[in-house]
C-alpha atoms as one frame of an Amber mdcrd trajectory, in Angstrom:
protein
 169.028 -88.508 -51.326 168.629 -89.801 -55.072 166.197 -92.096 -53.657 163.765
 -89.065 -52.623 164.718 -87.413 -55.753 163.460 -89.840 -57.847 160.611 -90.382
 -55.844 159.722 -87.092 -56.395 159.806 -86.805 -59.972 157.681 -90.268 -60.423
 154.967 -87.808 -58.255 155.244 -84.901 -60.546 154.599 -87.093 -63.482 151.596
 -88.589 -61.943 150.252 -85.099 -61.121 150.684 -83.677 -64.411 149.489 -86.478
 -66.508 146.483 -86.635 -64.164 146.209 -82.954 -65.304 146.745 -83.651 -68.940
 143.700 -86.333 -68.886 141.574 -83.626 -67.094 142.404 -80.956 -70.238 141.381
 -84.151 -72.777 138.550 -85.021 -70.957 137.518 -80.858 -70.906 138.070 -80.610
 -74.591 135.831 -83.587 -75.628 132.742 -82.329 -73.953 130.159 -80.637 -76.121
 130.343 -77.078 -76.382 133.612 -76.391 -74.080 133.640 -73.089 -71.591 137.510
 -71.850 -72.359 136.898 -69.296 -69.763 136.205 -72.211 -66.641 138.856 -74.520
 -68.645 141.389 -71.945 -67.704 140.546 -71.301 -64.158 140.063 -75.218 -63.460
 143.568 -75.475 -65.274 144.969 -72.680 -62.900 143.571 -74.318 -59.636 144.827
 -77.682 -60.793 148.414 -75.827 -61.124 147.986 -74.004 -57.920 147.319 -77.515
 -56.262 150.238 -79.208 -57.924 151.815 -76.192 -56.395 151.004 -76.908 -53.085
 151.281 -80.711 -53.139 154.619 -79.860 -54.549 155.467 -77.677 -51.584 154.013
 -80.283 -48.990 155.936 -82.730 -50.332 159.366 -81.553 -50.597 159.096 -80.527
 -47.077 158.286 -84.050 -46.125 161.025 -85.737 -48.370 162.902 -83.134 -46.400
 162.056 -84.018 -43.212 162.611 -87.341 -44.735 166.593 -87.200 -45.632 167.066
 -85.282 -41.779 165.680 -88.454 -40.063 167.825 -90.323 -42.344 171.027 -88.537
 -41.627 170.322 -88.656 -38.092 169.655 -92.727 -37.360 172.808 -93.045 -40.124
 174.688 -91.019 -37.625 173.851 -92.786 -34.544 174.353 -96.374 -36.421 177.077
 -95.179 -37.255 178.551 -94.077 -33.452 176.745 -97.434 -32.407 178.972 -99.467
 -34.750 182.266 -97.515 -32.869 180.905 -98.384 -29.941 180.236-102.173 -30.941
 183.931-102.338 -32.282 185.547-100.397 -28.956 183.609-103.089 -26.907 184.793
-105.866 -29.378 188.182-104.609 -28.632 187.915-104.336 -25.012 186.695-108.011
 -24.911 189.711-109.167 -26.813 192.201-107.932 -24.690 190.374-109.293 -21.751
 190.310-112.218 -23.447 194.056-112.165 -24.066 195.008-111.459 -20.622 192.720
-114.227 -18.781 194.471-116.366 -21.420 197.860-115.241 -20.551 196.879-115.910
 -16.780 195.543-118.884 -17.460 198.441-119.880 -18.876 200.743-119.014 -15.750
 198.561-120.762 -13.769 199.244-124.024 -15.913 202.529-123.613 -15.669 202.628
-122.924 -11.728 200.318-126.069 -11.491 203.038-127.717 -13.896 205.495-127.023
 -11.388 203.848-127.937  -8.656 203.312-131.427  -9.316 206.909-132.767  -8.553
 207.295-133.525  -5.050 210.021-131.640  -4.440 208.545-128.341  -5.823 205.582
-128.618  -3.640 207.692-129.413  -0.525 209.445-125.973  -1.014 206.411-124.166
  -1.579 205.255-125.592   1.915 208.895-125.113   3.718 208.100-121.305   2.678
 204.859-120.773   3.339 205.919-122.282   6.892 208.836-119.888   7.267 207.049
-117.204   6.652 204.198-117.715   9.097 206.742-118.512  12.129 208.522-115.187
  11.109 205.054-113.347  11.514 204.441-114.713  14.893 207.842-115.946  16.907
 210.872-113.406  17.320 213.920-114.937  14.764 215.664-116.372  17.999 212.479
-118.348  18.659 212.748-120.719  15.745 214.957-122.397  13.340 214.821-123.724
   9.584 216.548-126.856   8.234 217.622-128.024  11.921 220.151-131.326  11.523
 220.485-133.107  14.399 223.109-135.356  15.294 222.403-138.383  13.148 222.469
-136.197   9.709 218.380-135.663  10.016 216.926-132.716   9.201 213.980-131.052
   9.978 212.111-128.336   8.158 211.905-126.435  11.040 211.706-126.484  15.323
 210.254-123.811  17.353 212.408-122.854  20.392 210.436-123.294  24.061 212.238
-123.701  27.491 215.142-124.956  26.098 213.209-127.741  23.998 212.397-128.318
  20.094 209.158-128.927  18.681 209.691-130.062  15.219 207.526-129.113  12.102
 207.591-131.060   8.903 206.211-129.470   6.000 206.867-132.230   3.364 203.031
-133.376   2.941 201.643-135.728   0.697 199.398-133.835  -2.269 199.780-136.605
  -4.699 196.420-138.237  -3.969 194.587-135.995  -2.955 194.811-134.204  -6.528
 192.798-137.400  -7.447 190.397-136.805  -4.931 189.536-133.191  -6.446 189.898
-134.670 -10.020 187.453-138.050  -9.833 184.478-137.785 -11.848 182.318-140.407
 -10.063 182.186-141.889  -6.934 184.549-145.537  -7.478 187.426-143.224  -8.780
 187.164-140.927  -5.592 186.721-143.728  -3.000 189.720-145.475  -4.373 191.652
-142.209  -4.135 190.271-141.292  -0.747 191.865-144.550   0.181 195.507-143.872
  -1.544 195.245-140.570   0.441 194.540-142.007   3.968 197.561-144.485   3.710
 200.411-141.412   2.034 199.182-139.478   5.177 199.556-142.700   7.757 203.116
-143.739   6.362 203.989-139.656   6.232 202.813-139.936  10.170 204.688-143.158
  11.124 207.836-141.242   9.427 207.802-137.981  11.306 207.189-140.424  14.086
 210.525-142.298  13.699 212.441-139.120  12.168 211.036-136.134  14.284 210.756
-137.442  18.138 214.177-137.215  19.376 214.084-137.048  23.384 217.856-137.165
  23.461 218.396-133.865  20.809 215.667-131.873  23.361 213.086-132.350  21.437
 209.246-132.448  23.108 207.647-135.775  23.541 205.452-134.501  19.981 205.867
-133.173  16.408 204.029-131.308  13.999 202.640-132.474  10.516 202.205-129.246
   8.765 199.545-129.494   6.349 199.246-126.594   3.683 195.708-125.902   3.122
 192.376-125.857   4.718 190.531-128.185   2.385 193.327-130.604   2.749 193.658
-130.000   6.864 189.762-131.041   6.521 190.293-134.156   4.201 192.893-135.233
   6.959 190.393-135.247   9.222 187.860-137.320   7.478 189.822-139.483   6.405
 189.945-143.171   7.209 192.853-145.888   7.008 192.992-149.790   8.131 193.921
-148.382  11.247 191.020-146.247  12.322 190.772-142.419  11.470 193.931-141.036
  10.452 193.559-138.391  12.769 193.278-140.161  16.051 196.036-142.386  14.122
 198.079-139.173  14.006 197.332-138.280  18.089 198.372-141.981  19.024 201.686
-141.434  17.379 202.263-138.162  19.135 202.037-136.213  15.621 199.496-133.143
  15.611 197.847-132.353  12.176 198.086-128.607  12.044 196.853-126.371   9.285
 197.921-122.561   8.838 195.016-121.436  11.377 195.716-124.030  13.912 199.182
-123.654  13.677 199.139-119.848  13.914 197.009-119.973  17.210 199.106-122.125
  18.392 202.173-120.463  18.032 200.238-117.671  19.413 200.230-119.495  22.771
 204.099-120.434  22.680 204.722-116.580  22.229 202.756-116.144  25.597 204.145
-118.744  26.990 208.090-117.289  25.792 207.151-114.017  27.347 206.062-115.287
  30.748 209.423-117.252  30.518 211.212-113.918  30.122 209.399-112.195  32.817
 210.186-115.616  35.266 214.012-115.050  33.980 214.056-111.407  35.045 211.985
-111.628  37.944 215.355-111.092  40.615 216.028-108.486  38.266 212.460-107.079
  38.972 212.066-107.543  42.323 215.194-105.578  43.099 213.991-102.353  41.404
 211.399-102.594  43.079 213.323-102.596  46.664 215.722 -99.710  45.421 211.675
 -98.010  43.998 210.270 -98.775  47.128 213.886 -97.306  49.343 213.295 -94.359
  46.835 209.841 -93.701  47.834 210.413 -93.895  51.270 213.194 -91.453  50.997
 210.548 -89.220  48.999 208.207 -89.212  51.686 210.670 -88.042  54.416 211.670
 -85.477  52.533 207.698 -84.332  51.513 206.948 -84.424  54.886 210.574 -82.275
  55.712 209.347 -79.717  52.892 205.719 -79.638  54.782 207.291 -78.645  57.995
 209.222 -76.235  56.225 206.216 -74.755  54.427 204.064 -74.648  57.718 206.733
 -72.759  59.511 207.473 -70.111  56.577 203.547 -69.552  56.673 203.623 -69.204
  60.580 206.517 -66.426  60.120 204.614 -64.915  57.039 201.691 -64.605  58.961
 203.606 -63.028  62.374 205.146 -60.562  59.540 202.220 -59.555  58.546 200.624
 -58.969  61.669 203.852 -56.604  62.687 203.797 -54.640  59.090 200.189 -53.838
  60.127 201.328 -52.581  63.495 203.635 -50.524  62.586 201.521 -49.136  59.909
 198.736 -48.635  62.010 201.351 -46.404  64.287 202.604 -44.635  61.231 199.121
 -43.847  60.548 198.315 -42.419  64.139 202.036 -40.523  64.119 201.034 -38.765
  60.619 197.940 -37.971  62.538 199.208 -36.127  65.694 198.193 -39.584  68.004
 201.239 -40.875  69.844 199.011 -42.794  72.699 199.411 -46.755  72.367 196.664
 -48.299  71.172 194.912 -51.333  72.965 196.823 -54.066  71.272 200.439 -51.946
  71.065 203.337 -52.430  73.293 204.653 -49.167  74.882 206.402 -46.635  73.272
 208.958 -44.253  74.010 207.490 -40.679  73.580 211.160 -39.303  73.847 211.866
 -40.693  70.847 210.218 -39.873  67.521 211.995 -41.542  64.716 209.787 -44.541
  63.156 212.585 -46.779  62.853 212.982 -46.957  66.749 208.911 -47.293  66.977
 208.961 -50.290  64.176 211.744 -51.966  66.173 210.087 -52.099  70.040 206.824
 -53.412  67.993
């Protein structure tokens, strides 16, 4: 605002010093007209006038334009500094999560840590599929061994070890050219060979009813699919894995598969209860049988209350027919009435020879 104030009065001076020349320049001229000096001075004043008018309105206009884009800077900048703010605490929070994540990687590396991890992500996909009797956690068996878990089938075990080895493959996801990752695809395909040969030895107990198999648990897709890549001395640790009777299994596999031993449970049950079965159906089928004889007893029974409805009805119209020809003065039997005794006149007597 002092800005346009000052610009202002820099204009008026110009205008009236402009003015003041004009009067100078009027008063040296030979023979000088005061009469047209005065009206040229009172137009010049009427124009400063009006170029004062036109330009306070603009300086005006001026200050509103100002005071509006200083107000919308200004609500910009709040705007600028909420956003700043927003971005800090989303800042803060990806850093706190970040730093969880650190420390549940952290914990994860010990062997021990991760093993749990996988006992309880096992645990709680047999719980989702198999019934609780169906399946057991930390089985020992007889020589002090014991297994993460065994699902229950016919009376047999099929033990599940969880314990897989991550070690290596960390090193796999972590090599930043191609020597470092060969070298740990390698150290990867021999952990999961001497993991196999252990379950092997450990986990294939004919004599404790377990099945002629185990299962190698392995936690993770992307690791399931490094399994089966991979490549030892021996051949591909996968068909290494079949030779030794161990089945790779990762969550999907193992969750279709324990699909099919929860058909196969439930067709047990249904073989166990079959006597049971077939016997209610004997006692349904003696049941139906006894059913039908007495349908068919109620049918009779029906037929022959319609039969006697019918015959009632046939004698109700009879004797209404005569009550009708007595009210009227006939007493003659009709063509399809028994004989009557015209010695008698009560209606009672009439109904009861019909």
């Amino acid at each position: 605002m002092g800005t346009s104030i000052a610009v202002l009065v820099v204009v008026c001076v110009i205008v009236i010093a402009l003015a003041l020349a004009g009067v100078a320049v009027a008063v040296r001229r030979p023979s000088p007209d005061v009469a047209a000096l005065r009206r040229e001075f009172d137009r010049l004043n009427e124009r400063i006038g009006t170029d004062n008018s036109l330009l306070a309105g603009r300086l005006e206009g001026l200050d509103s334009r100002l005071a509006q884009g200083q107000a919308a800077n200004q609500g910009l900048a709040v705007d600028i500094f909420d956003t700043l703010g927003d971005l800090r605490a989303s800042t803060q929070a990806v850093a706190a999560q970040a730093k969880e994540f650190t420390t549940l990687q952290q914990l994860l590396r010990a062997p021990k840590a991760r093993g749990g991890l996988g006992e309880a992500m096992l645990e709680q996909l047999l719980g989702q599929v198999l019934p609780p009797e169906s399946f057991e956690m930390q089985h020992r068996f007889s020589n002090g061994v014991i297994v993460d878990a065994v699902v229950k089938a016919g009376g047999q075990l099929v033990c599940v070890d969880s314990k897989f080895p991550m070690a290596n493959y960390q090193r796999i996801c972590d090599a930043t050219d191609d020597i470092a990752r060969a070298e740990a695809e390698r150290a990867f395909a021999a952990d999961v060979a001497q993991h196999i040969k252990a379950i092997q030895t450990r986990y294939i107990v004919p004599d404790e009813k377990t099945l002629d198999f185990a299962v190698m648990y392995v936690p993770a897709e992307g690791v399931y699919a490094e399994v089966l890549r991979s490549s030892s001395r021996r051949g591909s640790v996968f068909e290494t894995a079949l030779e030794s009777r161990v089945v790779p299994m990762s969550p999907l596999t193992l969750f279709g598969y324990l699909q099919t031993v929860l058909y196969g449970l439930r067709c047990m049950r249904i073989e166990e209860h079959a006597e049971t079965i077939l016997g209610l159906c004997g006692r349904l089928e003696q049941d139906l049988t006894r059913f039908a004889e007495d349908y068919d007893t109620l049918g009779r029974h029906l037929t022959n209350a319609r039969g006697r409805y019918e015959d009632g009805a046939r004698k109700l119209d009879r004797v209404r027919d005569r009550l009708e020809r007595i009210g009227d003065g006939d007493t003659g039997p009709g063509p399809h009435e028994l004989p009557v005794d015209h010695s008698s006149p009560e209606p009672f007597e009439i109904a009861n020879r019909l």
